[in-house]
SELUM-551118 format. One record per atom (N, C-alpha, C): x, y, z; residue in one letter; atom name. Coordinates in nm, 3 decimals. Each point is the difference from the previous one (the first is absolute). Layout:
SITE,X,Y,Z,A,CA
...
END
This chain:
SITE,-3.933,1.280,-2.850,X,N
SITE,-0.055,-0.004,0.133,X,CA
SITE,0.036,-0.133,0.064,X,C
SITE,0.035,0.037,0.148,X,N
SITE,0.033,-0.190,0.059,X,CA
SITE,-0.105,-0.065,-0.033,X,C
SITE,-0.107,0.026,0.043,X,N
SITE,-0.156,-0.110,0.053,X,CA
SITE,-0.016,-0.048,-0.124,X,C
SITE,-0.004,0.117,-0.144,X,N
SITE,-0.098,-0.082,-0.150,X,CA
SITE,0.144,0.037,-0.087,X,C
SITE,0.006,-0.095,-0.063,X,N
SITE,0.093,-0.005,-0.177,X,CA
SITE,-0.085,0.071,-0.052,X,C
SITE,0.110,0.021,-0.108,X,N
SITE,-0.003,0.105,-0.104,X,CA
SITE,-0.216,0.011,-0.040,X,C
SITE,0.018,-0.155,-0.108,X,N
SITE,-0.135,0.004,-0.010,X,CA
SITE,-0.134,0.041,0.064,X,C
SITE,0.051,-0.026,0.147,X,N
SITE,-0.207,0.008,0.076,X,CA
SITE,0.050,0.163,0.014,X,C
SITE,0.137,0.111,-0.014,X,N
SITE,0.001,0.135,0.032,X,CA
SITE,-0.048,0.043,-0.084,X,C
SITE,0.039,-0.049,-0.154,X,N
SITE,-0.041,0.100,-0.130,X,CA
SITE,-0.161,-0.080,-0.072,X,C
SITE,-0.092,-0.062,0.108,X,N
SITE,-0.074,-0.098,-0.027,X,CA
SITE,-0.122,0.119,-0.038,X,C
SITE,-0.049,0.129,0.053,X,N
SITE,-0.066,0.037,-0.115,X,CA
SITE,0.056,0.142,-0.051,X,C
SITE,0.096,-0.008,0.034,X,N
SITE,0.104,0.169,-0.124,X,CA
SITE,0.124,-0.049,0.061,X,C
SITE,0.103,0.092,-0.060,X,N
SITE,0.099,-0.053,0.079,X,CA
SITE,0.028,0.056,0.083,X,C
SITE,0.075,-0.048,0.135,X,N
SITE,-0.018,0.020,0.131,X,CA
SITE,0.068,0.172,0.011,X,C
SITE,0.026,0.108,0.072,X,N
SITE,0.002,0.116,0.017,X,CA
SITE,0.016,0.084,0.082,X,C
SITE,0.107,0.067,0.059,X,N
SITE,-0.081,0.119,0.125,X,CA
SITE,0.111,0.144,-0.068,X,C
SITE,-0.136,0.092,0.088,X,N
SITE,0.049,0.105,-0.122,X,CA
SITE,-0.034,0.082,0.107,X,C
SITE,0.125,0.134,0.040,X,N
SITE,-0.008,0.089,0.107,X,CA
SITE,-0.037,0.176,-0.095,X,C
SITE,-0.067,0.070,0.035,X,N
SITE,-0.034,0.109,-0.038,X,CA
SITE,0.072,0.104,0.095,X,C
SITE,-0.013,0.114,-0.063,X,N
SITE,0.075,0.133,0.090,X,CA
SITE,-0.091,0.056,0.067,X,C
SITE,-0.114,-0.042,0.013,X,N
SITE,-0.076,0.070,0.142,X,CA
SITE,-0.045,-0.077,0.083,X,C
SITE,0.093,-0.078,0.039,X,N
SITE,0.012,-0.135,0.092,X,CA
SITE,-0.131,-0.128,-0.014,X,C
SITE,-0.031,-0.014,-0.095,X,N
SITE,-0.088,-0.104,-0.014,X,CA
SITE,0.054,-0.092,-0.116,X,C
SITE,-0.023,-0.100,-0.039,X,N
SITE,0.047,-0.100,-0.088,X,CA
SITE,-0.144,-0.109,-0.023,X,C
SITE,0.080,-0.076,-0.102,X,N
SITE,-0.105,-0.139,-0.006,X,CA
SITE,0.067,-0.145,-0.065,X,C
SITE,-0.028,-0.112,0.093,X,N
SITE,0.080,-0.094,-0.073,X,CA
SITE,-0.112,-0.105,-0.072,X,C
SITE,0.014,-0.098,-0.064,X,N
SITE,-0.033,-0.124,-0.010,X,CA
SITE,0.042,-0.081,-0.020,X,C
SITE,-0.084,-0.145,0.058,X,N
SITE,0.117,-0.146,-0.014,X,CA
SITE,-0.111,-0.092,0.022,X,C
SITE,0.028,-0.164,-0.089,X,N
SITE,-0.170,-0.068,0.040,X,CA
SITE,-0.092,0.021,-0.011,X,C
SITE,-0.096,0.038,0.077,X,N
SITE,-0.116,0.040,-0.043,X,CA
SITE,-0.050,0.160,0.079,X,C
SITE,0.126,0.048,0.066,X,N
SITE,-0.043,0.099,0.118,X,CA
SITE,0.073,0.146,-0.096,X,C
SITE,-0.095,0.096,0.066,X,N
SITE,0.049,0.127,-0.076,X,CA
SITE,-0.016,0.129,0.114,X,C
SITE,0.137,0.050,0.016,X,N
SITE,-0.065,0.098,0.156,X,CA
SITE,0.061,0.140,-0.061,X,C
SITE,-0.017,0.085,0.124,X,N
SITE,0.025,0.138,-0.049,X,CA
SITE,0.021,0.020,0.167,X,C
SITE,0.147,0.080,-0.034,X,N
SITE,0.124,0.001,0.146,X,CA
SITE,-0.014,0.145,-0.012,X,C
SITE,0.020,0.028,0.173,X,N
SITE,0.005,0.165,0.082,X,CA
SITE,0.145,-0.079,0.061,X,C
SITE,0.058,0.100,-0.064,X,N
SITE,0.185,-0.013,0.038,X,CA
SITE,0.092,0.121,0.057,X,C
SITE,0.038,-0.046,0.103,X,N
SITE,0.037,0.062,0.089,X,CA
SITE,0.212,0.013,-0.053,X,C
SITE,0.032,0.102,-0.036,X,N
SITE,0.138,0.008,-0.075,X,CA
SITE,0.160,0.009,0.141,X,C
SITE,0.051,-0.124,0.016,X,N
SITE,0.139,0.061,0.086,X,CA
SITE,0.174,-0.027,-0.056,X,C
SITE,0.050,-0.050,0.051,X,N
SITE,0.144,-0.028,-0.034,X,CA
SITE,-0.020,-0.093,0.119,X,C
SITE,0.134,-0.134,-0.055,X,N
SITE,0.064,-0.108,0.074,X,CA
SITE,0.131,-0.009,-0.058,X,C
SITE,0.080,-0.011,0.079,X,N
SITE,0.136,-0.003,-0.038,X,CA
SITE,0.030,0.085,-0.143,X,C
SITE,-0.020,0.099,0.033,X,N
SITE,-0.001,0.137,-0.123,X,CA
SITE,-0.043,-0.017,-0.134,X,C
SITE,-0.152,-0.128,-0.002,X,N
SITE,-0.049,-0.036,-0.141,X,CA
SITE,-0.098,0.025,0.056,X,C
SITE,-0.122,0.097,-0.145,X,N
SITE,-0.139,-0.042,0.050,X,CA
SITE,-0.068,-0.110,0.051,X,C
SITE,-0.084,0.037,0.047,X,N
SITE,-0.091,-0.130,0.079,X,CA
SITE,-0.142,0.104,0.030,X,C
SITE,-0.102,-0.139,0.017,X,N
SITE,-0.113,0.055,-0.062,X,CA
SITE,-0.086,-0.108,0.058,X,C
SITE,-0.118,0.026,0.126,X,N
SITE,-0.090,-0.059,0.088,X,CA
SITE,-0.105,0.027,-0.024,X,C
SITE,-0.102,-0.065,-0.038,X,N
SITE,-0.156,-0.006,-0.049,X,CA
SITE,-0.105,-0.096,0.049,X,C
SITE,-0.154,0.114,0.004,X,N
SITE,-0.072,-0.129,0.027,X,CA
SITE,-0.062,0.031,-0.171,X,C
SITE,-0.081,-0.097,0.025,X,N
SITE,-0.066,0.004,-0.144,X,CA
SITE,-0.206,-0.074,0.022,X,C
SITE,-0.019,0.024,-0.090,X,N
SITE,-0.143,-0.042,-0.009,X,CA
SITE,-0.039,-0.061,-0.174,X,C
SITE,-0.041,-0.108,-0.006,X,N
SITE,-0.067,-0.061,-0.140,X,CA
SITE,-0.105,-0.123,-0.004,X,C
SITE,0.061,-0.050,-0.092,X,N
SITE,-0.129,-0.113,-0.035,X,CA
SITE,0.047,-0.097,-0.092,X,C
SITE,-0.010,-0.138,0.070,X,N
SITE,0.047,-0.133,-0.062,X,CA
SITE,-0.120,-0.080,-0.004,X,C
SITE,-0.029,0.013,-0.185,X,N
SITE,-0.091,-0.116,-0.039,X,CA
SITE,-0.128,0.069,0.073,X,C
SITE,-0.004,0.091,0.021,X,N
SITE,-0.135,0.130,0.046,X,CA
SITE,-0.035,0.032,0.116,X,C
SITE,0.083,-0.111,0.112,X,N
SITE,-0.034,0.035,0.131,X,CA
SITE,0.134,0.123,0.026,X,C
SITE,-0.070,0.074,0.099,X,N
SITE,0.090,0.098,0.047,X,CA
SITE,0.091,-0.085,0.083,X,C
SITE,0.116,0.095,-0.007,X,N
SITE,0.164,-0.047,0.127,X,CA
SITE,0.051,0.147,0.009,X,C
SITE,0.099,-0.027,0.069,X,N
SITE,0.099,0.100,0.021,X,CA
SITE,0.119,-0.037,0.120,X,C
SITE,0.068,0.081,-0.027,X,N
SITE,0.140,-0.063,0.087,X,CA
SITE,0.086,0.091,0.018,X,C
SITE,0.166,-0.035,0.018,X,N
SITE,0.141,0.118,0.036,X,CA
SITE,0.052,-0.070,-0.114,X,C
SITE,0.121,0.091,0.010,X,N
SITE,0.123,-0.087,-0.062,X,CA
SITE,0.124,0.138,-0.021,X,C
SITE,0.140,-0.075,-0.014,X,N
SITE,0.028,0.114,-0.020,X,CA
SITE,0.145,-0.031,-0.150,X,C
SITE,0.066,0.061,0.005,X,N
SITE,0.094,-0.009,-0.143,X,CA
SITE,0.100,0.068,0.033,X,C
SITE,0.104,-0.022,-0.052,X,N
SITE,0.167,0.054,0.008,X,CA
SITE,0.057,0.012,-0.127,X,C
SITE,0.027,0.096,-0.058,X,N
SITE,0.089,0.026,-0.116,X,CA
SITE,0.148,0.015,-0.010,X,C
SITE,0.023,-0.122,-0.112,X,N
SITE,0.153,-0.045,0.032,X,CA
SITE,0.064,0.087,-0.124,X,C
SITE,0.157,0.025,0.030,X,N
SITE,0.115,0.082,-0.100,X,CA
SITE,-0.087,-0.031,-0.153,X,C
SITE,-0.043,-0.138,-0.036,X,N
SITE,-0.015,-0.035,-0.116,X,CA
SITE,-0.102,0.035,-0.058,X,C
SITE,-0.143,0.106,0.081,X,N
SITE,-0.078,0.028,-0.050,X,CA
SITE,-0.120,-0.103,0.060,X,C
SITE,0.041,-0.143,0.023,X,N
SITE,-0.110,-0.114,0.015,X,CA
SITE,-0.069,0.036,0.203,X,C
SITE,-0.099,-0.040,-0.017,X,N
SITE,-0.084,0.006,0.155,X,CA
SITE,-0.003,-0.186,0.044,X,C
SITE,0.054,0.026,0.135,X,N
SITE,-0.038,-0.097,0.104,X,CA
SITE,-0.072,0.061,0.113,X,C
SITE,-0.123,-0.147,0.013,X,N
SITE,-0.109,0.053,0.087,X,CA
SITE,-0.079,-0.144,0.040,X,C
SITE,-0.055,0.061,0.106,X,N
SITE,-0.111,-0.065,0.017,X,CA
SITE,-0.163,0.022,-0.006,X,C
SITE,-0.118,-0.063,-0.011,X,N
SITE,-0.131,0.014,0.011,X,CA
SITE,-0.055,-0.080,0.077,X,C
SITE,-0.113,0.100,0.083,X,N
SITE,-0.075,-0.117,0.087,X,CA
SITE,-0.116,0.011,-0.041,X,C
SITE,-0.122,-0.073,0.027,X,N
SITE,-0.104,0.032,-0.056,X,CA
SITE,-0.081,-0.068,0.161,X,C
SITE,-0.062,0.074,0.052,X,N
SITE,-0.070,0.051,0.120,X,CA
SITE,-0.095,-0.132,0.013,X,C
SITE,0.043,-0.096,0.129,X,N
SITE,-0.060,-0.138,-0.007,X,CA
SITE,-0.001,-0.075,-0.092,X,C
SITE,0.153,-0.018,-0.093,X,N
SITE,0.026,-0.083,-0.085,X,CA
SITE,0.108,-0.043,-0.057,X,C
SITE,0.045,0.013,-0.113,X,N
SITE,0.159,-0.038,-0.010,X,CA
SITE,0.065,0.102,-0.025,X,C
SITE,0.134,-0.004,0.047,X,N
SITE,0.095,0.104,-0.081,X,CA
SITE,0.145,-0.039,-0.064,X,C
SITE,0.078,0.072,-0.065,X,N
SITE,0.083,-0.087,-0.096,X,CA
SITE,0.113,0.168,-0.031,X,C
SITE,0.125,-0.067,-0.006,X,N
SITE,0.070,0.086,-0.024,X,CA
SITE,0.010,0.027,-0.135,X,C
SITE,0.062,0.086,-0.074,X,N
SITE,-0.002,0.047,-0.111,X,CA
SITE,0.131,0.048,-0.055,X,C
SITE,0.024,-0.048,-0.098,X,N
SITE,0.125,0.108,-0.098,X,CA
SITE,-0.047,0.031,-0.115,X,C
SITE,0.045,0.135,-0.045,X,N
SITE,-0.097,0.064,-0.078,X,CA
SITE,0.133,0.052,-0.129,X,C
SITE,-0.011,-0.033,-0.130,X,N
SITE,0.104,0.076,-0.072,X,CA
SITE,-0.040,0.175,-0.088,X,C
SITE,0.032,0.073,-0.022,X,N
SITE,-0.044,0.098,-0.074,X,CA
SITE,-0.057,-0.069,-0.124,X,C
SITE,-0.126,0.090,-0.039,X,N
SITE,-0.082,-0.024,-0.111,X,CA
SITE,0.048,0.054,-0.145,X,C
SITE,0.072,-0.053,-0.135,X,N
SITE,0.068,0.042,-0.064,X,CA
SITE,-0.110,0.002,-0.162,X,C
SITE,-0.011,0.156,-0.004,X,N
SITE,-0.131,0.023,-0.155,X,CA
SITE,0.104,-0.049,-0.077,X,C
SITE,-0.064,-0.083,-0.086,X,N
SITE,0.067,-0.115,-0.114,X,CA
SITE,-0.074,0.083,-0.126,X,C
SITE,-0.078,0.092,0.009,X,N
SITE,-0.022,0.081,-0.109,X,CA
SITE,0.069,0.061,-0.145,X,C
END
């Protein structure tokens, strides 16, 4: 994320966003944990993917937009805003089970 290093993202799990097939998802990073209503289109003939979301950092409620772009390589670039507060762009790599 631009705004926080590695550490304050994976500061209590490691940091996360995760899209579901009936257009909702959920990420976390820091101390904030939300759950996204995502709206599905194309940009320059790659998915892309516009959301608001609603959660809770450290127990007070937030909520915000943001949206994400999926590149040839599988990885997401994006941004998050969080509604009267900060927002921070994002690159995201695929999650690989080490199982």
């Amino acid at each position: 994320m631009t705004n926080w290093d590695q550490d304050a993202v994976d500061l209590t799990e490691p940091g996360f966003i995760k899209f579901a097939r009936n257009s909702t998802g959920e990420f976390g990073f820091v101390a904030i944990r939300g759950w996204m209503d995502c709206r599905w289109t194309e940009r320059d003939g790659r998915p892309f993917v516009e959301f608001s979301w609603e959660g809770h950092d450290e127990g007070d409620q937030v909520s915000g937009r943001g949206w994400a772009a999926l590149a040839e390589n599988g990885s997401l670039t994006g941004h998050l805003f969080i509604h009267l507060g900060d927002d921070s762009g994002f690159h995201a790599a695929p999650f690989e089970d080490r199982r």
